[in-house]
Every structure is written in C-alpha cells, then in structure tokens.
py3Dmol code that shows the C-alpha trace and the ligand (Angstrom):
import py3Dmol

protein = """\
ATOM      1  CA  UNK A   1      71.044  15.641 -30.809  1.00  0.00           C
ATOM      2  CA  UNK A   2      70.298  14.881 -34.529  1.00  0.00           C
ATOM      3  CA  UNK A   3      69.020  11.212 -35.866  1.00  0.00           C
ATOM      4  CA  UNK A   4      70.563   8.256 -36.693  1.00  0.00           C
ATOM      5  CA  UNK A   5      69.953   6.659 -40.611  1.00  0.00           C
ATOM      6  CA  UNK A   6      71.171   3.390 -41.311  1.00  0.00           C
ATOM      7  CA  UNK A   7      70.581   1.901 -44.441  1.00  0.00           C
ATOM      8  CA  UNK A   8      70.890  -2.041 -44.217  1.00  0.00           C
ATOM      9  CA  UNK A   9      70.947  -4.446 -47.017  1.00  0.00           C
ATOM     10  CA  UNK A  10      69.002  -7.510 -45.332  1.00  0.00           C
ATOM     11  CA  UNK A  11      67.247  -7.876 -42.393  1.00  0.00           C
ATOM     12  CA  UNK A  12      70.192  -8.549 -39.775  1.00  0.00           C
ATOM     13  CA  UNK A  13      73.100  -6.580 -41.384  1.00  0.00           C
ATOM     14  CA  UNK A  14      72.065  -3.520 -39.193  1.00  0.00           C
ATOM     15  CA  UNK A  15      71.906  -5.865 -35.922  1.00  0.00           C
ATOM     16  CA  UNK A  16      75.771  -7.388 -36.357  1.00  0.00           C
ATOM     17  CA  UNK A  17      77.588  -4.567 -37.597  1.00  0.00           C
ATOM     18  CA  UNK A  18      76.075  -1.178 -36.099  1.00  0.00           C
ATOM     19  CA  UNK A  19      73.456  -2.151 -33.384  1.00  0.00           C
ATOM     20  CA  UNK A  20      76.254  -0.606 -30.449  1.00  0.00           C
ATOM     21  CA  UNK A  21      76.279   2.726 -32.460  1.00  0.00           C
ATOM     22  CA  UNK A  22      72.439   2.882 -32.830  1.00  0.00           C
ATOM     23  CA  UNK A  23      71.936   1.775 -29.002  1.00  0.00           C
ATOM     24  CA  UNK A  24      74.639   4.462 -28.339  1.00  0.00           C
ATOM     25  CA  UNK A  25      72.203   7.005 -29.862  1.00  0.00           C
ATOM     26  CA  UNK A  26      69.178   6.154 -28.655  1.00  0.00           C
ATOM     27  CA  UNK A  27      69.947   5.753 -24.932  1.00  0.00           C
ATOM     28  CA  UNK A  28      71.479   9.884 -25.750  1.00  0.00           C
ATOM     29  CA  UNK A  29      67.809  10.599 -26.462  1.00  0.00           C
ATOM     30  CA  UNK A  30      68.410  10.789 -30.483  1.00  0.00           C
ATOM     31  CA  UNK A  31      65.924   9.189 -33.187  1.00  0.00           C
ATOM     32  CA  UNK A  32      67.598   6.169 -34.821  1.00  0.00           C
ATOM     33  CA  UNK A  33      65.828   4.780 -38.010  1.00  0.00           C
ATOM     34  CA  UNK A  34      66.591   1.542 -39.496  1.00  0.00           C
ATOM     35  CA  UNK A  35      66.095   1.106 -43.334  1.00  0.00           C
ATOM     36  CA  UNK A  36      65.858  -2.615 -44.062  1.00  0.00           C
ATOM     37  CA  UNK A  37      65.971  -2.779 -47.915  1.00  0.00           C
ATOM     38  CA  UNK A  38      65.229  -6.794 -47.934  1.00  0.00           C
ATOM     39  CA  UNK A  39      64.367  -9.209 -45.163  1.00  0.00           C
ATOM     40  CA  UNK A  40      67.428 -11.248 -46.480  1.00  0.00           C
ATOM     41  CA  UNK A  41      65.085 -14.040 -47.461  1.00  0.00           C
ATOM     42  CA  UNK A  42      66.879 -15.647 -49.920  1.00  0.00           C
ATOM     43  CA  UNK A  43      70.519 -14.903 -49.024  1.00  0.00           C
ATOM     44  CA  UNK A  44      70.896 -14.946 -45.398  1.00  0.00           C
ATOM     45  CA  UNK A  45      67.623 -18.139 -44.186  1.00  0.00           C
ATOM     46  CA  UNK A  46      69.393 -20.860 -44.782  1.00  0.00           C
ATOM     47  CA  UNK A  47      68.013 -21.974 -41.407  1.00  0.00           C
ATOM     48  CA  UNK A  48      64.784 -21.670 -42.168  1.00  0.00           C
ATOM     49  CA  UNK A  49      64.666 -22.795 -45.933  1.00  0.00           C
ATOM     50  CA  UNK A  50      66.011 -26.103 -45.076  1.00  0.00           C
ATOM     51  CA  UNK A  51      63.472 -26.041 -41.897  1.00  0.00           C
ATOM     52  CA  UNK A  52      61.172 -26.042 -45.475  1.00  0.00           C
ATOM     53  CA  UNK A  53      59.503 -22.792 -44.702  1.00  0.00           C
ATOM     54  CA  UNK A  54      58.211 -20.959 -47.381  1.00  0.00           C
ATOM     55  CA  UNK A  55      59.645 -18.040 -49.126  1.00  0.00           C
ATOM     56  CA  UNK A  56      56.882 -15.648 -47.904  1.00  0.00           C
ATOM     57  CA  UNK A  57      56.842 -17.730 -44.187  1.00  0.00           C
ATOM     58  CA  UNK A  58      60.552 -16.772 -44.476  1.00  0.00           C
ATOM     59  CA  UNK A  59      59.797 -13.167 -45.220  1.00  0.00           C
ATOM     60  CA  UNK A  60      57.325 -12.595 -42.182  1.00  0.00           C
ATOM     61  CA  UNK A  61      59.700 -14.432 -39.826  1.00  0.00           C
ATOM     62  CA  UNK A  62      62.704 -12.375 -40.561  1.00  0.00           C
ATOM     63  CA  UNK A  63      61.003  -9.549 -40.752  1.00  0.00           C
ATOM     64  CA  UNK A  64      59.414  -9.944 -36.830  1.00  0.00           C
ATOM     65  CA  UNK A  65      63.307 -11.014 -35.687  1.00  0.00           C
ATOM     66  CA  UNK A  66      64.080  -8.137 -37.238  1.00  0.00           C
ATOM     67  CA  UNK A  67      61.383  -5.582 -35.554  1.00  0.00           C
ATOM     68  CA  UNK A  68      62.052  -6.897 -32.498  1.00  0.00           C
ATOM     69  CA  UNK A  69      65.817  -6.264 -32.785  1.00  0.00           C
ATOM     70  CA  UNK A  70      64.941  -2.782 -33.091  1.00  0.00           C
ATOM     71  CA  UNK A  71      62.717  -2.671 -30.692  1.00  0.00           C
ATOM     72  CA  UNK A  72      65.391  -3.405 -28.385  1.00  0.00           C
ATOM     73  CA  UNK A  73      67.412  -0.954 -29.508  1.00  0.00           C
ATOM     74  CA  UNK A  74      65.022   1.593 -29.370  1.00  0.00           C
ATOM     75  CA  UNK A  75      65.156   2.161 -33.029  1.00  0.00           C
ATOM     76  CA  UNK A  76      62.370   2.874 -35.458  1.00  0.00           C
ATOM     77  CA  UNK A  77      62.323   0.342 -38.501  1.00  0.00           C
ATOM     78  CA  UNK A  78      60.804   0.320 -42.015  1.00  0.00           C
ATOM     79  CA  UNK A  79      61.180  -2.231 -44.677  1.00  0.00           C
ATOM     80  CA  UNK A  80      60.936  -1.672 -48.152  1.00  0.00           C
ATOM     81  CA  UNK A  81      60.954  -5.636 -49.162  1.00  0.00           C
ATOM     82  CA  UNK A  82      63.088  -5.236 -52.523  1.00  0.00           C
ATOM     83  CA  UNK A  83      64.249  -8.393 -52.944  1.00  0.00           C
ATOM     84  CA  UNK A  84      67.533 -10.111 -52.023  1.00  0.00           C
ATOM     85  CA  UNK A  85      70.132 -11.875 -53.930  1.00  0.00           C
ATOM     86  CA  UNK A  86      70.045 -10.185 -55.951  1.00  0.00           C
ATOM     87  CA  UNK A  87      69.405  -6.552 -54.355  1.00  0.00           C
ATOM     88  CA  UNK A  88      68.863  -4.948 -57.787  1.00  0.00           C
ATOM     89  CA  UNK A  89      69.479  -1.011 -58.026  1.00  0.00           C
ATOM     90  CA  UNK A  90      67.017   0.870 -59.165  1.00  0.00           C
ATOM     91  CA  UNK A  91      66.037   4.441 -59.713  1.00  0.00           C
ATOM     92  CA  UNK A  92      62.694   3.646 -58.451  1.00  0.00           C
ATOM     93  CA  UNK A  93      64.208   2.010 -55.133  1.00  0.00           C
ATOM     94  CA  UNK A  94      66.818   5.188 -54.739  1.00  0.00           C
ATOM     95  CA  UNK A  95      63.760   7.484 -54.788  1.00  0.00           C
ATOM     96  CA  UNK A  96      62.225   5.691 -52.065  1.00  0.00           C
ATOM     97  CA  UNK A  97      65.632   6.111 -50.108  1.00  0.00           C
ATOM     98  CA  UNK A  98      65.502   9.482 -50.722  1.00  0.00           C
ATOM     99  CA  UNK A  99      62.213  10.114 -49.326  1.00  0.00           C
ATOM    100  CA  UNK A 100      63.648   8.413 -46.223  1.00  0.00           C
ATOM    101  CA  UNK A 101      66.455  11.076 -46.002  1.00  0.00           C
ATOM    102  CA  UNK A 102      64.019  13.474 -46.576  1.00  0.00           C
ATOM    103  CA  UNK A 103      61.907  12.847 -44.147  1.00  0.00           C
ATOM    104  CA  UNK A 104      64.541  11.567 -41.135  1.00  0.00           C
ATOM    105  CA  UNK A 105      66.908  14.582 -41.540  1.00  0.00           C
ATOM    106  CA  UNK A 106      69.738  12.393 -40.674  1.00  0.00           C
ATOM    107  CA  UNK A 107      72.589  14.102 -38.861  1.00  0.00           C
ATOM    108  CA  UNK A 108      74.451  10.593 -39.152  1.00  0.00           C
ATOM    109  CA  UNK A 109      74.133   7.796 -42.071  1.00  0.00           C
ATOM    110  CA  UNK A 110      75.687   4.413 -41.321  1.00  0.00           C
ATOM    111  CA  UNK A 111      75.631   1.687 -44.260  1.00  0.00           C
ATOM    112  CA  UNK A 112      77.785  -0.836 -46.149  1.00  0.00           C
ATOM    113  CA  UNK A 113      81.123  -0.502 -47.716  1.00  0.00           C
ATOM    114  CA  UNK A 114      81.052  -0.389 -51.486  1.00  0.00           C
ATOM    115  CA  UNK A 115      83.495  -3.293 -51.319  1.00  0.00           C
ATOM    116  CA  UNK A 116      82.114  -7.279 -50.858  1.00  0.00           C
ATOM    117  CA  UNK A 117      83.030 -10.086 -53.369  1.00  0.00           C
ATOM    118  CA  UNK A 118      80.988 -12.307 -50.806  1.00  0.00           C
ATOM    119  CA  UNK A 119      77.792 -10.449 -51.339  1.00  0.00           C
ATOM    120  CA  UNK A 120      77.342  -8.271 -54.023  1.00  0.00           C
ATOM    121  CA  UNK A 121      73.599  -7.149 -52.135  1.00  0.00           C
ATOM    122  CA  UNK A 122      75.677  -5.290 -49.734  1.00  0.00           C
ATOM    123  CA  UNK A 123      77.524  -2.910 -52.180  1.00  0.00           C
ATOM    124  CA  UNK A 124      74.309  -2.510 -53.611  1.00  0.00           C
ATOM    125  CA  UNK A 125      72.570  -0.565 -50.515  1.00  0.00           C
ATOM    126  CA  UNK A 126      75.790   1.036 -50.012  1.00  0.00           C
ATOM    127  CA  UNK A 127      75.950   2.872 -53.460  1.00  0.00           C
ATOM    128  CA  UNK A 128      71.999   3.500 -53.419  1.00  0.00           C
ATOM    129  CA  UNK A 129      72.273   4.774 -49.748  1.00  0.00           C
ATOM    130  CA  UNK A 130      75.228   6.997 -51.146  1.00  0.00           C
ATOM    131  CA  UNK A 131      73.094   7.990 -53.811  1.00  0.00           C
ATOM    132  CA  UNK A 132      70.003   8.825 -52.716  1.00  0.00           C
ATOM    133  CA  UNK A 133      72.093  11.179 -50.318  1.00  0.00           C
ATOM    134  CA  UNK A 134      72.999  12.862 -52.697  1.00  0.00           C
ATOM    135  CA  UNK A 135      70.287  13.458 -54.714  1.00  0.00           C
ATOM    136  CA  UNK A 136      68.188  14.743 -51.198  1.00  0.00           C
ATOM    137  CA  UNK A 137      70.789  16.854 -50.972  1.00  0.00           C
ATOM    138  CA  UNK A 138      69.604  18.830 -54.430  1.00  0.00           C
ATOM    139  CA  UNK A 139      66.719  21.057 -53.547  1.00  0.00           C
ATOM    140  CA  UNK A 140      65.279  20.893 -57.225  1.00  0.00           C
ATOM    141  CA  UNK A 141      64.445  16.886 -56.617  1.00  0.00           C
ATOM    142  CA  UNK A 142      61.232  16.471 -56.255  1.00  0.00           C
ATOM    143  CA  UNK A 143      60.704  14.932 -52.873  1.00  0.00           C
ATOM    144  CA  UNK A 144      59.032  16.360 -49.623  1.00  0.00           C
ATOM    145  CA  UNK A 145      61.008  18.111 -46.770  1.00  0.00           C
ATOM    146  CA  UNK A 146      63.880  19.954 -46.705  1.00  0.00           C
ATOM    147  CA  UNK A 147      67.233  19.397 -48.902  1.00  0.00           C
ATOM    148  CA  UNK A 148      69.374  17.680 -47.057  1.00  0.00           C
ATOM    149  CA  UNK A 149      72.726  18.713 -45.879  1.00  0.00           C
ATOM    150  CA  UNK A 150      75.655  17.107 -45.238  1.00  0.00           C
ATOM    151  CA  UNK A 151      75.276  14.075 -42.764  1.00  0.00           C
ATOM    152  CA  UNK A 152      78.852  12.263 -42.612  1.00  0.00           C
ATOM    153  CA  UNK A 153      78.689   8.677 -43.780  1.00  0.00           C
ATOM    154  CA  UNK A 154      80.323   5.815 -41.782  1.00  0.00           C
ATOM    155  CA  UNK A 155      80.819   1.906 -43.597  1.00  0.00           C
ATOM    156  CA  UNK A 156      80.305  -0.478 -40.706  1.00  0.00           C
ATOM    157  CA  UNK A 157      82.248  -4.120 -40.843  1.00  0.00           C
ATOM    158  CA  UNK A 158      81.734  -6.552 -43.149  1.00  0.00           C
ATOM    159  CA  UNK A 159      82.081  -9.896 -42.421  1.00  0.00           C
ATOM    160  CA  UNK A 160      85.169 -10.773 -44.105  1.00  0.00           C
ATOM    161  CA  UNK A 161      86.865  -7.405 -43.223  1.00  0.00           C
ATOM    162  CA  UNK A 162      90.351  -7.971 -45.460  1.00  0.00           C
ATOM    163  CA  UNK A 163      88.315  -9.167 -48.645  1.00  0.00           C
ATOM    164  CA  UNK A 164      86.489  -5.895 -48.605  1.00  0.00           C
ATOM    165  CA  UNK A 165      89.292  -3.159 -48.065  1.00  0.00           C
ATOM    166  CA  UNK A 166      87.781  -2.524 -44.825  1.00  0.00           C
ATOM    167  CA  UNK A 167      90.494  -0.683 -42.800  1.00  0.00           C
ATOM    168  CA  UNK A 168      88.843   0.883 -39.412  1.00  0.00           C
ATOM    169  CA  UNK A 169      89.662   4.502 -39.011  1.00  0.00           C
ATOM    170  CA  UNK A 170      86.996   4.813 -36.366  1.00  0.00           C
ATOM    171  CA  UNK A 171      86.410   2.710 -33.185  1.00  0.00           C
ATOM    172  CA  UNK A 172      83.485   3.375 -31.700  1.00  0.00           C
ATOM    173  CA  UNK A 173      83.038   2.527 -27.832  1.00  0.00           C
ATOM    174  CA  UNK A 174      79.875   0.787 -27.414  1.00  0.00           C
ATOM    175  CA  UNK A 175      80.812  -1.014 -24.075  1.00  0.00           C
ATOM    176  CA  UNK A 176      77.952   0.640 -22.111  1.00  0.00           C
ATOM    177  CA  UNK A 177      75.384  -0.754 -24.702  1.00  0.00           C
ATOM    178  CA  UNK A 178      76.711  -4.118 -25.579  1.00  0.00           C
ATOM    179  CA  UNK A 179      74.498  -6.149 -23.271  1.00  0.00           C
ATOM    180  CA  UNK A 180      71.509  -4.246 -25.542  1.00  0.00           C
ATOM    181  CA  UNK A 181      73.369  -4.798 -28.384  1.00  0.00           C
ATOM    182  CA  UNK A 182      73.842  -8.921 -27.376  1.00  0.00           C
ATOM    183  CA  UNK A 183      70.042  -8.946 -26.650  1.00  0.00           C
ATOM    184  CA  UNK A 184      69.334  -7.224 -30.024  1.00  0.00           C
ATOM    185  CA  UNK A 185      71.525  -9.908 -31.512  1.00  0.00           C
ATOM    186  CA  UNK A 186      69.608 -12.697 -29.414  1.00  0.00           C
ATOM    187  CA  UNK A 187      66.218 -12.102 -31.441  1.00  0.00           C
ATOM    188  CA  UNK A 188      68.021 -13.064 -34.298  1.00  0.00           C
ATOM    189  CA  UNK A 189      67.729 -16.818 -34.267  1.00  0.00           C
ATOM    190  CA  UNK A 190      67.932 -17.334 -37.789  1.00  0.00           C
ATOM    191  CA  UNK A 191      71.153 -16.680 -38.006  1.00  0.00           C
ATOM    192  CA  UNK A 192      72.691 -17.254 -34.145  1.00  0.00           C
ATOM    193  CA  UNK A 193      75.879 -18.382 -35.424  1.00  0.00           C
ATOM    194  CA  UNK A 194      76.606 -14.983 -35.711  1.00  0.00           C
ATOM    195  CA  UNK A 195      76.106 -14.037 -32.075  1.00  0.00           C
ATOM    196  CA  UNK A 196      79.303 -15.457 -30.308  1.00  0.00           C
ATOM    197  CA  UNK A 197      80.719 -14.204 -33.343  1.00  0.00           C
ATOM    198  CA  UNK A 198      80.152 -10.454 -33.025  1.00  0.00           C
ATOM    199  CA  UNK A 199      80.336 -10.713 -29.319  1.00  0.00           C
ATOM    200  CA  UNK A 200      84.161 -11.840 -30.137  1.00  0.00           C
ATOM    201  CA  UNK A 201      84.864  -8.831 -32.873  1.00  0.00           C
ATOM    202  CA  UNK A 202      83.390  -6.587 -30.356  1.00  0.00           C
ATOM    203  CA  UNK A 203      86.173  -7.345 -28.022  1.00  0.00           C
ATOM    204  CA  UNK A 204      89.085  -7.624 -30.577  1.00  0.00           C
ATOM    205  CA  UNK A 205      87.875  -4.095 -30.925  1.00  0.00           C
ATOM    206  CA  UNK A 206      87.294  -3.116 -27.884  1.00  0.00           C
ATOM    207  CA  UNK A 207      91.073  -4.072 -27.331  1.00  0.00           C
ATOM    208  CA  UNK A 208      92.215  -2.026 -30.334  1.00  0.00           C
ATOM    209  CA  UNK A 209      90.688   0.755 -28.754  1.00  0.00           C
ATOM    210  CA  UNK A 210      92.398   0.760 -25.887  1.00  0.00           C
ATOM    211  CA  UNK A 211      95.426   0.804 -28.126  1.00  0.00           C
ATOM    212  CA  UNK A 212      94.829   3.916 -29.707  1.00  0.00           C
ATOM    213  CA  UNK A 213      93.226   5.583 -27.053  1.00  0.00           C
ATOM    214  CA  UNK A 214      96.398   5.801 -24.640  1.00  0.00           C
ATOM    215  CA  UNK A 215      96.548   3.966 -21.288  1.00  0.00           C
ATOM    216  CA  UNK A 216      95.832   6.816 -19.179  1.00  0.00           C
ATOM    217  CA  UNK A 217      92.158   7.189 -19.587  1.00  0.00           C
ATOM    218  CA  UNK A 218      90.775   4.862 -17.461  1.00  0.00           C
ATOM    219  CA  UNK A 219      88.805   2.622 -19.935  1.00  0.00           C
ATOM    220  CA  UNK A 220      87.572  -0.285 -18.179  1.00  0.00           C
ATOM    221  CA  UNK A 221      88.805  -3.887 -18.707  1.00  0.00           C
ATOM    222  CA  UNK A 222      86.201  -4.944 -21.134  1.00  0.00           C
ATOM    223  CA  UNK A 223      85.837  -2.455 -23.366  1.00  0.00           C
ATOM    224  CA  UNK A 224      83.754  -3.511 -26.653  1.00  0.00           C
ATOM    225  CA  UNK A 225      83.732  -1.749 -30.204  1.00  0.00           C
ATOM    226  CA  UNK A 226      82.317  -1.396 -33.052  1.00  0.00           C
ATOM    227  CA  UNK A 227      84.291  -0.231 -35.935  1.00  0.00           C
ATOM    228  CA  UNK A 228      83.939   2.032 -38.806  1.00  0.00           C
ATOM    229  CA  UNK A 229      85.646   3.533 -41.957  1.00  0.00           C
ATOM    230  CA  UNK A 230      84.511   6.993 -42.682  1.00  0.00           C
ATOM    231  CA  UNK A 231      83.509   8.022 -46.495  1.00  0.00           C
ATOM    232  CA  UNK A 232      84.235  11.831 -46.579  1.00  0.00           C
ATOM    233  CA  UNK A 233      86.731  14.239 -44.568  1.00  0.00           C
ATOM    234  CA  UNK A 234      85.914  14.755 -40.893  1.00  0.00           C
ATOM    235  CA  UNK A 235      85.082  18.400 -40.369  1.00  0.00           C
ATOM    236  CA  UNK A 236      86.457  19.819 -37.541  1.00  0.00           C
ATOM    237  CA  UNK A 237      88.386  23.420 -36.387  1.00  0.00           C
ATOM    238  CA  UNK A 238      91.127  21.231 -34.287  1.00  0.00           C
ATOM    239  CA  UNK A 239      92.814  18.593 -34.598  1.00  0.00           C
ATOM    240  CA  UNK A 240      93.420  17.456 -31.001  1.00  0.00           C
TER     241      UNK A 240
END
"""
ligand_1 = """\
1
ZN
Zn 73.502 -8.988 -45.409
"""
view = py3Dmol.view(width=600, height=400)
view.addModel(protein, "pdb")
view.setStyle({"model": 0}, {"cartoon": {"style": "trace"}})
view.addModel(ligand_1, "xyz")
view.setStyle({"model": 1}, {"stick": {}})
view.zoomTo()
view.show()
C-alpha cells in the first residue's frame, strides 16, 4: 500500500478535517506523513494569546499538541514553521514541498480547497501543495528521488463548507477509526471547541453515507465520515 501526504496549513487543520483518512491508512500498514506548513500561531491561539503566552511559547505549544496528534494517529510529522496569517507563497517554500513529495512518494495527497474567504492561509497551502506536485512531477527539477507520478489529490472540509464551494463527491468511512481520530482531536486543547464540533460533522456524514451507499450493505448504525472533493478525474477501467 502506497503513503499518505497531507499538506496542512496550520498546526490542527490536518487533525479536524482528515485525521479519519490518515488513521484509515495507517492502521492498513501504509506510511502517512503530515506536512504542517505553520503551527497556526497567530491565526488559530487565540486561547493561548489571551492566556498571555508568548508568540514563540505559542509556537512550541502548538507544535507538541500537534506531534502528539500524530502520534496518535500513527503518522509521521514535519514542520516547516513558515509563518501564519499570513501564509505567504513562496518559491523558496514550494521547493521545500517538493522535496517532501520527493522524498514520500505519495500514492495519495490530501490538502485544502483553493476556496476560503475566512482564511486566505488555507488556499495558500492548497495552491503550493498543488504546485509543488507538479513541479516533482518534472524529472528535469532539481530535487532528489524519483519524479513523481500521478498521486490523486483530495480537498478535505473546510470549516464553513458553503462559503468555500466545497461540494463532497467523496465520503470516506472512517467509523472504525473515529475513536483514534476523537483522541487525536483531544490533544488539541488549544482549540477544543472544535472537538464536539467535528465529532457532529462526522456523523452528518456518516449519515450521508448511508444515503448514497444503498440500504442493503449492512453499515452499522453509527457510521462516521469524513468528506472530500476530488481535484482531477478518478482513473478507473469500470464504472461500477
Ligand atoms: Zn487552519
């Protein structure tokens, strides 16, 4: 089984939005490899800046939350500590993410829509992530490893779904993982407003799952979900 990439904006993007899909993967036996491109320091603390912490005590606490998320979910996790809000794209920063495609191989890339008039840091990582992929791809770049090939790219959920022209056309099942995915959420105090909240959008849909997957298969009651929009056209020799 090939390896997970997933390229996250701030420090708990990857945790809220894709941590089913990366627990998914690593209890199959596959490498999953988080790519934090900010602890989310300025933009997503407000806890701890009005605890008056410092911006670099602010740094070193998200970035342990953040560790041990992954931890849990059996992921591997760099940080590249670019600075949020604003994320600013750079050529330098995209060659870094290449070298991280490079060296990963993924056979999967998750990141963030190209869409968010909430949080213009999360376009950011999405277009970087999208280019750096392709630039990997290009054997004359000058970066170790092998050119890439063609890993499909998913968009996990923003936060404000509608706002962002997020319309799921995939539904992942992640109901054997959630209670990882919970704990991975639960070592994210800075921002635990958001548990309850992704623990409730996991079950929305989970029950739009069951929707579109028919009532004959036997999914259990509680079935959670993550949900994703896919960038390019599924490959596939059938249909069915
Ligand atoms: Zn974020």
């Amino acid at each position: 089984m090939g390896s997970l990439l997933v390229i996250s904006a701030h420090a708990g993007d990857f945790v809220w939005r894709a941590a089913g899909a990366i627990a998914l993967a690593t209890s199959r036996g596959a490498r999953a490899k988080v790519l934090c491109l900010t602890f989310g320091e300025r933009g997503e603390s407000a806890k701890a800046w009005r605890e008056g912490k410092t911006l670099e005590e602010i740094k070193d606490i998200r970035r342990a939350e953040a560790a041990a998320a992954a931890e849990a979910l059996g992921a591997e996790i760099e940080f590249l500590d670019a600075g949020d809000y604003p994320l600013l794209e750079s050529p330098e920063l995209v060659d870094r993410i290449v070298h991280v495609y490079r060296e990963v191989d993924p056979s999967v890339v998750l990141t963030h829509p190209l869409e968010d008039p909430y949080n213009q840091d999360h376009p950011a990582a999405g277009r970087m992530a999208l280019q750096a992929r392709v630039l990997a791809q290009a054997i004359g770049y000058d970066a170790p490893g092998e050119p890439l090939g063609a890993p499909p790219v998913f968009f996990f959920e923003p936060h404000q779904p509608e706002q962002c022209g997020f319309k799921p056309d995939v539904l992942l099942d992640i109901t054997p993982v959630f209670d990882t995915k919970r704990k991975a959420m639960e070592c994210l105090p800075a921002q635990q407003h958001m548990w309850d909240y992704y623990t409730d959008l996991a079950k929305r849909r989970g029950v739009q799952l069951k929707r579109n997957a028919g009532p004959n298969l036997g999914l259990p009651h509680t079935t959670m979900g993550e949900a994703y929009m896919r960038l390019y056209p599924q490959v596939t020799d059938t249909l069915a």
